[in-house]
C-alpha positions in Angstrom: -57.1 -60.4 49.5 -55.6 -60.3 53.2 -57.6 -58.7 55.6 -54.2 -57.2 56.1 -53.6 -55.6 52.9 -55.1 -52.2 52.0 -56.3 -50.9 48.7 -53.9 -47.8 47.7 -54.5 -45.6 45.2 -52.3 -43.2 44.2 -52.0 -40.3 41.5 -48.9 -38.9 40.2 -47.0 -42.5 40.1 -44.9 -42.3 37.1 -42.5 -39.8 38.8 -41.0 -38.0 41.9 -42.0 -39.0 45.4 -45.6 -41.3 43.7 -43.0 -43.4 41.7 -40.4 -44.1 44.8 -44.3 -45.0 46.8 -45.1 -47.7 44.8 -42.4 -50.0 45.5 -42.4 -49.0 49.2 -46.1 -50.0 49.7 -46.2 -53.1 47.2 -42.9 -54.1 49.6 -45.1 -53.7 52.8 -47.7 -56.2 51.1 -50.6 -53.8 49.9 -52.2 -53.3 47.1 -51.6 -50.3 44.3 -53.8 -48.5 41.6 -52.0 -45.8 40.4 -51.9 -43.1 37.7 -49.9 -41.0 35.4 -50.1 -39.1 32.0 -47.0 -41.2 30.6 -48.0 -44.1 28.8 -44.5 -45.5 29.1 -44.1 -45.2 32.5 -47.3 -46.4 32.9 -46.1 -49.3 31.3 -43.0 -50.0 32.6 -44.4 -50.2 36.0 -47.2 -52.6 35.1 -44.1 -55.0 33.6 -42.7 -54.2 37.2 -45.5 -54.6 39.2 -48.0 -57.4 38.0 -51.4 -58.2 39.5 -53.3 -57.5 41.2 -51.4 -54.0 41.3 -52.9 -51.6 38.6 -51.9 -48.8 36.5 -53.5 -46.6 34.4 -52.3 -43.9 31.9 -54.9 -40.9 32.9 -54.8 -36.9 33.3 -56.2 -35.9 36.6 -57.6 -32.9 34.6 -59.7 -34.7 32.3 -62.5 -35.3 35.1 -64.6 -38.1 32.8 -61.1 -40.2 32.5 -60.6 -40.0 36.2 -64.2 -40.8 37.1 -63.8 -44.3 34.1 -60.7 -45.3 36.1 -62.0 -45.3 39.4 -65.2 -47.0 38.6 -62.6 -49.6 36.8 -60.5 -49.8 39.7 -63.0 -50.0 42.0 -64.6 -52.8 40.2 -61.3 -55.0 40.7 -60.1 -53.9 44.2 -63.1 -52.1 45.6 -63.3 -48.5 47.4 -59.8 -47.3 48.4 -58.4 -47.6 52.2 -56.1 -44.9 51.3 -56.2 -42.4 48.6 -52.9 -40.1 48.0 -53.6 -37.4 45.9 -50.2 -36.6 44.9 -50.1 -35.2 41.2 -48.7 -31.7 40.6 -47.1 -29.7 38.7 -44.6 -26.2 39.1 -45.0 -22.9 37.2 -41.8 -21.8 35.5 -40.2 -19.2 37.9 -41.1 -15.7 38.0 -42.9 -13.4 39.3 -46.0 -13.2 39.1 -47.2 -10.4 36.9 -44.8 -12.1 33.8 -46.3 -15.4 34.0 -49.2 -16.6 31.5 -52.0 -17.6 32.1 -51.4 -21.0 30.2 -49.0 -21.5 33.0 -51.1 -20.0 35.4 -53.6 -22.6 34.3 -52.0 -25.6 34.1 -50.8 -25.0 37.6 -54.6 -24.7 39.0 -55.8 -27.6 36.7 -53.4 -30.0 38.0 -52.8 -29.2 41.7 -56.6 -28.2 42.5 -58.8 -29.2 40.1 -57.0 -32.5 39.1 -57.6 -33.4 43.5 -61.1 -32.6 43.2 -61.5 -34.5 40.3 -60.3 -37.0 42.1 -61.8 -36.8 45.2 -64.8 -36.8 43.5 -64.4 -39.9 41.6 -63.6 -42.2 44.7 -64.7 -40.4 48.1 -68.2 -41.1 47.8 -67.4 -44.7 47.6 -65.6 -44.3 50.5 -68.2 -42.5 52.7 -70.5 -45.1 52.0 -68.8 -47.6 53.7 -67.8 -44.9 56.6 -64.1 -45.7 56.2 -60.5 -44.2 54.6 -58.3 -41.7 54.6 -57.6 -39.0 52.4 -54.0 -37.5 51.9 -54.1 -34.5 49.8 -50.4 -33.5 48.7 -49.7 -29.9 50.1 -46.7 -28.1 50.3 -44.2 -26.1 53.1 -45.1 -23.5 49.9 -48.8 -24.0 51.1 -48.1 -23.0 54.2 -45.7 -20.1 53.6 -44.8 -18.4 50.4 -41.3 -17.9 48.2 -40.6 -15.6 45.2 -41.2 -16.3 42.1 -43.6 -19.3 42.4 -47.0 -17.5 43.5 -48.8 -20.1 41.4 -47.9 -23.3 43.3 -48.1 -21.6 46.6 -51.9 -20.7 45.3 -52.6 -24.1 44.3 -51.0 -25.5 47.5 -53.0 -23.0 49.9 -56.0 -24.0 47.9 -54.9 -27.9 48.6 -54.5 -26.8 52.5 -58.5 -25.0 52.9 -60.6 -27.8 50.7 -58.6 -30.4 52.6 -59.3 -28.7 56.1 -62.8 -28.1 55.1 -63.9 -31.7 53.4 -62.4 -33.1 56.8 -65.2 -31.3 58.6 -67.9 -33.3 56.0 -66.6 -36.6 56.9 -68.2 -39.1 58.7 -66.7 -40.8 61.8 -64.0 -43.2 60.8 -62.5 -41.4 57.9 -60.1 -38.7 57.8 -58.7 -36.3 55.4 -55.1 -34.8 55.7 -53.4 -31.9 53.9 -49.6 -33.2 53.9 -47.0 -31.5 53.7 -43.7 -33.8 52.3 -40.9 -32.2 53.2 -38.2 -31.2 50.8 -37.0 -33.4 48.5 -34.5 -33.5 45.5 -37.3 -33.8 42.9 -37.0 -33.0 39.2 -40.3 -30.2 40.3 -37.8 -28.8 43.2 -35.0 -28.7 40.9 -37.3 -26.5 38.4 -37.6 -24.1 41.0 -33.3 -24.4 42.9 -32.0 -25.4 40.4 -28.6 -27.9 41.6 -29.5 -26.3 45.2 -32.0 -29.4 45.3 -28.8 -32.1 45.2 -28.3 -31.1 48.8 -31.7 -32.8 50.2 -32.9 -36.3 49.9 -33.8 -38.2 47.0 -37.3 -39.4 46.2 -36.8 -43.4 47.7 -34.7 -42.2 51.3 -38.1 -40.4 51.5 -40.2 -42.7 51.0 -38.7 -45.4 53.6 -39.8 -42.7 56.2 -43.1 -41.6 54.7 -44.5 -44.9 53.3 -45.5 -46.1 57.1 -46.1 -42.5 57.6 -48.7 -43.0 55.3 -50.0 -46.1 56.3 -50.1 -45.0 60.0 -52.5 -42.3 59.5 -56.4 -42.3 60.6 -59.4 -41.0 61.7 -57.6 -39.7 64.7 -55.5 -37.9 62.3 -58.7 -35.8 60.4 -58.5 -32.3 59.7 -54.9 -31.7 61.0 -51.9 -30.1 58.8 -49.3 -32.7 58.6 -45.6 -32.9 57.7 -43.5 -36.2 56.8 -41.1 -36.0 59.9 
């Protein structure tokens, strides 16, 4: 591999703003491992995307199927240079006190525990060599707060404070970011406005901008609230 190219692993890649990703970093000459739950689009971007790029149908709530994928990916690429943590997932609106706790749940699962999960399956790796960065998918809505979806705002928040706070555990050299995307005419944005979202940008005019976003971040970078700008 090019002393070049970095190792990117990304979660979430079957959809939204981790699908238009891959083809924006594969482009720029790096290397991809990502995950989804679909098996289908799982397999469609393997047929897309050949070695050594590798994709993996996995749950980022099942912690044991996280932790066998990383030690598989790390196996064939080694430790990540970058790791996006960008699986999530909306409650249905409303407000609060009508929303189950199934939905409740799911909500928490994904958008917390399925980062930690993560986190914990390929940062040690990482701090062992004293080198990475962390990007940790937050939310304007984890920064400020709208009717009717309380639950991702929690999750988000909750995305913002571990982020914050695992920055300060870091070594010199790494860096861990809570970023926050921007809005973005996403089938999870669309859940929430409805046709409102058709008025903001797609998923691949984002990533054109936020790809070498991405890729530009560092250690100076660690423990600071960022925004795709």
């Amino acid at each position: 591999m090019a002393s070049d190219r970095r190792v990117i692993v990304l979660t979430g890649a079957t959809r939204g703003l981790g699908r238009a990703l891959v083809p924006a970093f594969v482009k720029a000459g790096h290397v991809v491992a990502g995950c989804g739950r679909s098996a289908d689009h799982v397999a469609e971007l393997r047929q897309e995307f050949g070695s050594p790029h590798r994709f993996a149908a996995v749950d980022v709530t099942d912690a044991p199927a996280v932790e066998s994928w990383a030690k598989e990916v790390m196996v064939q690429l080694g430790p990540p240079d970058l790791l996006i943590n960008n699986a999530a997932v909306m409650n249905p609106v409303a407000p609060l006190w009508t929303i189950p706790a199934s939905d409740f749940d799911r909500v928490i699962d994904v958008n917390v525990k399925g980062v930690v999960n993560s986190i914990r399956a390929f940062v040690p790796a990482m701090v062992a060599r004293k080198r990475g960065v962390i990007v940790n998918l937050s939310s304007g809505w984890g920064r400020s707060t709208s009717p009717e979806v309380a639950p991702y705002c929690a999750s988000k928040y909750a995305v913002e404070g571990l982020t914050l706070a695992m920055a300060q555990e870091l070594p010199k050299g790494m860096a861990a970011i809570p970023l926050n995307p921007g809005v973005i005419d996403t089938d999870m944005l669309r859940s929430a406005w409805g046709a409102e979202a058709g008025g903001y940008q797609n998923p691949e005019q984002w990533a054109k901008r936020a790809a070498p976003f991405l890729l530009n971040l560092g250690p100076k970078d660690n423990g600071k609230s960022l925004s795709v700008s």
